[in-house]
N, C-alpha and C positions, 0 to 999 in steps of 0.2 A: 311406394316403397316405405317400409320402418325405418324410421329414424332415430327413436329413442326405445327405452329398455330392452330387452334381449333382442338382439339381432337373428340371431340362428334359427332359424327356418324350423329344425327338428324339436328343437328346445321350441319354442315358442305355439308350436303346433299339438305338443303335448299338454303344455298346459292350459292352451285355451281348451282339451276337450276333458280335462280332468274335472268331477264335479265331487260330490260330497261322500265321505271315506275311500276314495283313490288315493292312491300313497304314488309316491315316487321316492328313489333313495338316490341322496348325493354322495359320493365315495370317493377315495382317490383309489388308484394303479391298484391290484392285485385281489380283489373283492372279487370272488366265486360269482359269478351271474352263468345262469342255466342258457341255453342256448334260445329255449323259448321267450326270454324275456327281450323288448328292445333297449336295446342301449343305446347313449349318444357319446360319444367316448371324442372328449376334447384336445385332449393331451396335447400340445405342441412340445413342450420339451421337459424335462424331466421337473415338476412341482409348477408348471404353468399350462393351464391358470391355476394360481393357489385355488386350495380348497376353500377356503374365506371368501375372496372376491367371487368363487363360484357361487356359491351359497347367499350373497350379499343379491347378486341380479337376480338370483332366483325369487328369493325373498320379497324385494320391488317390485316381481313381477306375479307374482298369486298371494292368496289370504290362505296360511296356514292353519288348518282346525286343530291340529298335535301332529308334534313332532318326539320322534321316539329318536336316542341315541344309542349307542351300545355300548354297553356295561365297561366292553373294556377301553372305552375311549379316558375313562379316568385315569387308569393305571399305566396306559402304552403312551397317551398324549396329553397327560395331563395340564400342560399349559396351554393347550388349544379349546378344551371341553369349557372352560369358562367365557370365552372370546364366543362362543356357539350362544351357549345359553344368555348371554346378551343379545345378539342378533335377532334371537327368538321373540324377546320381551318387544 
């Protein structure tokens, strides 16, 4: 059994088959996703797990080649877009 970094079965199974230009996107509640795509939809309750701490186990847990954010994360969240782009470095 896993005892350290991502626990989640779905999560963890994803990224072990992801290899070089596979994207995956981290989002919170309301982000359009097509019916064809899979999701793993974490939600317990309304802002948990924050989007950070998401993004923080994902991060320990694969080697990012680029990470693209969206334009309007400056203007809608602008005190989060910075907290990102650290994480990233």
């Amino acid at each position: 059994m896993k005892k350290i970094g991502i626990l989640n079965s779905e999560i963890t199974s994803v990224l072990g088959r992801l290899g070089h230009t596979d994207c995956i996107v981290i989002a919170d509640c309301g982000l359009p996703i097509p019916d064809s795509v899979k999701r793993i939809d974490l939600a317990l309750m309304p802002g948990l797990p924050s989007f950070m701490v998401t993004l923080g186990a994902v991060l320990a847990d694969m080697e990012v080649e680029k990470a693209v954010i969206a334009v309007e994360m400056t203007t809608h969240n602008a005190a989060l877009h910075p907290k990102i782009l650290k994480q990233l470095v």
